[in-house]
N, C-alpha and C positions, 0 to 999 in steps of 0.2 A: 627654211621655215621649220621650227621647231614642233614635233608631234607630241599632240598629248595623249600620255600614257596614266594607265593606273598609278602608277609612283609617282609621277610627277602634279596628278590630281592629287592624292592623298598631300605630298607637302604643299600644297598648297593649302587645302584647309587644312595644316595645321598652323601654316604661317597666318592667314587670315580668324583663327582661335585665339592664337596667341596673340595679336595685334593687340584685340581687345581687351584683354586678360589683365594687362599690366596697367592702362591709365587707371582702367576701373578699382585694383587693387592698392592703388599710389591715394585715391581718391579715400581709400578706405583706411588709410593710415595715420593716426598723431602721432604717436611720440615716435616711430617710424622717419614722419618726414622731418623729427627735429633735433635726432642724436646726430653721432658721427658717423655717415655710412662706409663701408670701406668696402669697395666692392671689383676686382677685376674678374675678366673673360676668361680665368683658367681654370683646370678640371680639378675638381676635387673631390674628397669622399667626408662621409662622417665617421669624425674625431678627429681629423687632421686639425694642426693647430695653427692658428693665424697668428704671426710677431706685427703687432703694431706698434708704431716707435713714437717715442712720448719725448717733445722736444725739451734739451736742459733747460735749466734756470742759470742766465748767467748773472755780473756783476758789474758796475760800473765803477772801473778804478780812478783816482787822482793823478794825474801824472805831471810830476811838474817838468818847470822849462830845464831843457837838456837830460831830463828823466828818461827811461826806459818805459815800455809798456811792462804788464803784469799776465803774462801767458797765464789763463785758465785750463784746467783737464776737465770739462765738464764729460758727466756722463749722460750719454742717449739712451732717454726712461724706454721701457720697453713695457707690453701689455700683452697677454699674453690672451687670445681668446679662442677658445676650441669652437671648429664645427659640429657641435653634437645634436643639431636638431636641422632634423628631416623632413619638413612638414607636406603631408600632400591632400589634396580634396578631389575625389575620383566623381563622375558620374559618367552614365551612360544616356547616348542618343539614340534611339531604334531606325528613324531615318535621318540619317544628317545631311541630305539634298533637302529636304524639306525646311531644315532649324537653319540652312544655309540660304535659302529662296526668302525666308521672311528674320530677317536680321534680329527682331525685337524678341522671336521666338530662341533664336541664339541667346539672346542677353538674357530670359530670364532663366534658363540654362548656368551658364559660366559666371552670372551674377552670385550665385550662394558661394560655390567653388571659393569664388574670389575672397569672398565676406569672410567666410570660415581663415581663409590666410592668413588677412591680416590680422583677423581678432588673436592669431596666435601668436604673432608677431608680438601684439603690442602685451598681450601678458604678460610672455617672456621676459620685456624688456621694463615692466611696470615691477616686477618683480625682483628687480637688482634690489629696490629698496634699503635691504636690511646692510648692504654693505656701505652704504653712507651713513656714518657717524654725525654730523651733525644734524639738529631734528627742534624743532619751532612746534609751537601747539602741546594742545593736551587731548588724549581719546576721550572722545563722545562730545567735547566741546568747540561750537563751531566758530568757524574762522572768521577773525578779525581782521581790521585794519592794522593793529598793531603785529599781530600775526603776521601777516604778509612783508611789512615793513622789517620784523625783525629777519625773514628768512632773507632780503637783499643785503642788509646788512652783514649777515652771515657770509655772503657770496662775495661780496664786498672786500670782507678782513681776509677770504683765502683770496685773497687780489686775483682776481677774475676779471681780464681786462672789460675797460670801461665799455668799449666796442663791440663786446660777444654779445649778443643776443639772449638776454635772458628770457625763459618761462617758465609757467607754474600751471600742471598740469594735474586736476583736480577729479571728485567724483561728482555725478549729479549734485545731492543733496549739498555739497560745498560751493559749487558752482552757482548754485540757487540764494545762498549765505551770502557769497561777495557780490551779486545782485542786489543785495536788500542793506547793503551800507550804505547812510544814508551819504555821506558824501559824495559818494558817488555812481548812486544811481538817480538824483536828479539836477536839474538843468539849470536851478540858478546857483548850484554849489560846482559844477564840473563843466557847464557848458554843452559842448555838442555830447560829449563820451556818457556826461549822465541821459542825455536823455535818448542815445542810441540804446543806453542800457536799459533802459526804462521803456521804450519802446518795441525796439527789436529785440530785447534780451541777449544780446551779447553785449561781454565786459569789456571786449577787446584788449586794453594796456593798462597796467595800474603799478603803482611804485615799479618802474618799468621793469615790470613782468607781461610777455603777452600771454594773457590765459589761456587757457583750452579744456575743453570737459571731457574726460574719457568714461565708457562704461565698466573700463576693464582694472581702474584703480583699485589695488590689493585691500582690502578690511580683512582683518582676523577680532578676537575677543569673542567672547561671548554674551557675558554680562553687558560689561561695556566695548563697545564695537571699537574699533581703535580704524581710522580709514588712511592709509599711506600715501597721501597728495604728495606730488614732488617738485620741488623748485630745481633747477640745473640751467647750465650752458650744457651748448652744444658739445664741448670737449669732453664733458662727462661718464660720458657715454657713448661707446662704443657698437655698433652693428653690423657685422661680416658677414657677407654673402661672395658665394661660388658656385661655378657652376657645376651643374650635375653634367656627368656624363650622356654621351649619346645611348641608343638600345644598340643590342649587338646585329648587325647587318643579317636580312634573312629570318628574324623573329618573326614579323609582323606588326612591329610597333615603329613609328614613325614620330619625330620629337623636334622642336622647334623652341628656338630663346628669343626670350625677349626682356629688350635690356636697355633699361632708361634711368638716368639719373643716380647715379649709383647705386643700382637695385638691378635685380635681376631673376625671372623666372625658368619654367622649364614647363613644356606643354607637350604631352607624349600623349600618341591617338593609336589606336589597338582596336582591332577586329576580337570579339566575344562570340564564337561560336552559339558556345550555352542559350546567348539570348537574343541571337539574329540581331545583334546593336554594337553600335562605336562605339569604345570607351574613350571618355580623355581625364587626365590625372594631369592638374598642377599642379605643383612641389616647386619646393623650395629648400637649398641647403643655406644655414645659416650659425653662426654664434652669436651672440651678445655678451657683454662684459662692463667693469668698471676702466675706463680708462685713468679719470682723476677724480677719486675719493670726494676731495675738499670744494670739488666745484657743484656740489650738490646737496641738498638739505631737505630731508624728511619733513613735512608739513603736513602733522596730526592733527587729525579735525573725530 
């Protein structure tokens, strides 16, 4: 029979912190749960850099009868994305038997922690923007049908297989725009989709784009606001994560992973003298990067 000890209580709430940690944080993600995630169990640090390999492009030769085949040397694209972002969200608990006896007082705890995460997540990654060249729309002018249509098009002529799942990943006020086309926000022009639009206000699919409203989409300008909406596949885009190391044995800090769907956190629990309370810090190591340029388009609203 196994005795429980101080240690072996402390991992356990942290194993039972971090459980929670990671659905609620997945919960809290768009473009997160819609790039390429690239994620294994091994330790790493910030700045180390991640080789992701970008498959060739090959060719389909003729070969006639008693012909030989046409050996290709394709080369294996490579992508190159640094871990340079650390991100963590610290709070302290003064009694964590207590935050542990009533669960909902846990969640409204490790609930901000989480929120904080992924909002930085998804900046991060809203922020490639500028390195996609092709670009739909004009600033301060909001988005049309023909707008939308022309960014699958765009996605389209970079041959983006038929099968990838495209989206377009907007800001409020754009989001409220593709609402109010009348096409397709009511029911006797679109059927069930207009009038899910029209009554529950989600756009769901359109020029098979599935939409999404973020609050984190980049606007710059002044004068005229310019708002960086983004159309992509998922190959697009690239999101690496690794894990943090464990604390050093004998510190006082105690640290627990949790690792779902190619994502993964770090929950480290520590005693605070100064303020008689538990600390816990979730972090995250991560890069983001462009993987393929061409499979994404700028859509200025």
């Amino acid at each position: 029979m196994s005795i429980i000890t101080s240690a072996n209580l402390a991992n356990a709430i942290v194993k039972l912190v971090a459980a929670d940690a990671l659905p609620a944080l997945m919960g809290n993600l768009v473009m997160g749960n819609l790039v390429n995630r690239d994620y294994e169990p091994v330790l790493a640090n910030t700045g180390d850099t991640v080789n992701v390999p970008i498959p060739p492009v090959l060719v389909a030769n003729n070969i006639a009868e008693g012909g030989t085949v046409t050996p290709q040397n394709p080369n294996l694209g490579n992508a190159q994305i640094v871990l340079n972002t650390h991100a963590e969200a610290t709070f302290q608990i003064p009694d964590v038997t207590k935050a542990l006896a009533f669960p909902e007082l846990l969640k409204a705890y490790m609930q901000p922690a989480v929120i904080a995460i992924a909002e930085r997540v998804e900046r991060d990654l809203l922020n490639l923007y500028p390195q996609f060249n092709a670009a739909v729309g004009s600033a301060g002018t909001p988005i049309t049908e023909s707008t939308i249509d022309a960014a699958e098009t765009a996605l389209f002529a970079a041959k983006v297989p038929a099968t990838a799942p495209k989206y377009l990943v907007v800001d409020s006020n754009a989001y409220s725009q593709i609402r109010q086309i009348p096409r397709f926000s009511e029911y006797y022009s679109s059927g069930d989709a207009g009038l899910k639009a029209l009554v529950e206000g989600n756009v769901g699919k359109m020029k098979d784009f599935f939409i999404f409203r973020s609050q984190f989409v980049t606007a710059t300008g002044a004068s005229t606001v310019n708002t960086h909406n983004l159309a992509f596949t998922r190959d697009a885009i690239g999101l690496v994560v690794r894990r943090l190391p464990q604390p050093l044995p004998g510190t006082g800090a105690v640290a627990e992973y949790a690792e779902m769907g190619n994502f993964g956190i770090r929950v480290v629990m520590s005693y605070q003298p100064n303020t008689l309370s538990q600390q816990f810090t979730v972090d995250i190591l991560y890069g983001c990067g462009v993987l393929r340029n061409n499979f994404a388009v700028q859509v200025n609203s």
